[in-house]
N, C-alpha and C positions, 0 to 999 in steps of 0.2 A: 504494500500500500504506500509505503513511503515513496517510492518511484513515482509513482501518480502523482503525488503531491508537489515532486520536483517539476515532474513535466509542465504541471500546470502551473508552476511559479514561472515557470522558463516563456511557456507560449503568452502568458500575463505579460511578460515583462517585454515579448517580441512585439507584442500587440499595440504597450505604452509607446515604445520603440517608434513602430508605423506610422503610428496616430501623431506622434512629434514630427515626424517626417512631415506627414502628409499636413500638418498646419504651418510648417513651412514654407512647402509648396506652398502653399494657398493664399499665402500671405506674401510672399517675395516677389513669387513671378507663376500667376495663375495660369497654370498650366491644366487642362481637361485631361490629357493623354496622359499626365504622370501622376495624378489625380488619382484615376482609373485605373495604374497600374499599381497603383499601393492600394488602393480597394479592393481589386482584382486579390494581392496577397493575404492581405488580414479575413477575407472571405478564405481562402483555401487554408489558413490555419485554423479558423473556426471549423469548418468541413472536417479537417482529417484527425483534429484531437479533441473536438468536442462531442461533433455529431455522430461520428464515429461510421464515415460514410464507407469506408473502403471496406466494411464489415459486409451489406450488403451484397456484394460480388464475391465473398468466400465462400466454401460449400460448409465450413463446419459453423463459422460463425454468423450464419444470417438466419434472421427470425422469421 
């Protein structure tokens, strides 16, 4: 369980990480494309460690 715990401190911390980027961007030099690409990321770490999407396509682990 503790591993969990780490992970999820880590994608928390990837996520603050993004989010500082991506106000950044938004503020310096409004960019839509690079906007999108850091939305596009924080979207696919929600996906792979929260929702736990790659589960669905395994044969043992999907519900």
């Amino acid at each position: 369980m503790r591993g969990h715990y780490r992970t999820g401190i880590l994608v928390l911390i990837a996520l603050a990480v993004l989010t500082g980027i991506e106000y950044v961007i938004a503020v310096s030099f409004p960019s839509t494309a690079l906007l999108f690409l850091v939305a596009i990321m924080k979207a696919a770490l929600v996906l792979y460690y929260f929702m736990h999407v790659t589960s669905l396509w395994s044969e043992e682990g999907g519900h």
